[in-house]
C-alpha positions in Angstrom: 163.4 51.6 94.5 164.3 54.7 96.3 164.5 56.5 92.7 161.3 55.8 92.2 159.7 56.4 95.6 161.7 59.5 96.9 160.5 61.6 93.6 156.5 60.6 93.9 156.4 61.4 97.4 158.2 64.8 96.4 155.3 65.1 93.2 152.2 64.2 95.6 153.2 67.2 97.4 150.7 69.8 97.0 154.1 72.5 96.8 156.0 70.7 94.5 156.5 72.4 90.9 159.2 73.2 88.2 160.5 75.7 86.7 159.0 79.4 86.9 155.6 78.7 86.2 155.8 75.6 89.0 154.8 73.1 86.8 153.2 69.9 88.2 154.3 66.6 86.9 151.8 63.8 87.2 152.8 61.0 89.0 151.8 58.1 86.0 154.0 60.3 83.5 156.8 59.7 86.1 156.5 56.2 86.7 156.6 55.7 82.7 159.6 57.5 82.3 161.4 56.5 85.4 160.5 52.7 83.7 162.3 53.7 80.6 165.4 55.4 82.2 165.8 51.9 84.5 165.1 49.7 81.1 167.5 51.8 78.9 170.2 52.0 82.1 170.0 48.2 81.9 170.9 48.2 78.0 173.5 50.2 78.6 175.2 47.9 81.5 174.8 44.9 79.7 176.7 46.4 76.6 179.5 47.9 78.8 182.5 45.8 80.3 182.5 47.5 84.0 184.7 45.2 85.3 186.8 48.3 86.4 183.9 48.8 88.7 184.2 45.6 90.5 188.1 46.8 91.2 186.9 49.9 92.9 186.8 50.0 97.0 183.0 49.6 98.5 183.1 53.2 99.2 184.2 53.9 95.5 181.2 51.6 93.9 178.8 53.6 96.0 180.0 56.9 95.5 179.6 55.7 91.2 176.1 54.1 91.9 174.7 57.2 94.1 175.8 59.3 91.0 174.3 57.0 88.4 171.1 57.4 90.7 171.0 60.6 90.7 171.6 61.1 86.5 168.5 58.5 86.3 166.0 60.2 88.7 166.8 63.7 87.0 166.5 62.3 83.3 163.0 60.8 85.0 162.0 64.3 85.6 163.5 66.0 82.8 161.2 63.4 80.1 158.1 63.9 82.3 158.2 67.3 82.0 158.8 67.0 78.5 156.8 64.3 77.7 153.7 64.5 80.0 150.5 67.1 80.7 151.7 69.7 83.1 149.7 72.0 84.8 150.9 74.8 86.9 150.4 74.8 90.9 
């Protein structure tokens, strides 16, 4: 939940923008494509054996899953800005 939270308290922010023309992202275009990053993260799991990930230390799994995270939040941002209506700041 905190991938999903984190980012639209960051795009309700009346400073937040990308790129050099600070383009907005609106917050329904996120929650679309954060939904489709989580449902296609999902596919892939279920089609991978990660038992190797189970053998890792605590420390190890969470360093893997804060990296995962972090690739799903910024493919979340990368497809709204490429997929929804932005307007500049």
């Amino acid at each position: 939940m905190l991938s999903l939270f984190i980012p639209i308290f960051y795009l309700r922010s009346s400073e937040s923008g990308f790129g050099p023309k600070a383009r907005r992202v609106p917050i329904c275009v996120y929650v679309v494509a954060w939904a489709l990053v989580q449902g296609g993260t999902f596919l892939v799991f279920n089609n991978l054996d990660l038992s190797w990930l189970w053998n890792l230390s605590t420390i190890g799994r969470d360093v893997v899953f804060a990296i995962i995270m972090y690739c799903q939040v910024t493919l979340a941002l990368v497809l709204s800005l490429l997929g929804g209506k932005n307007t500049e700041v």
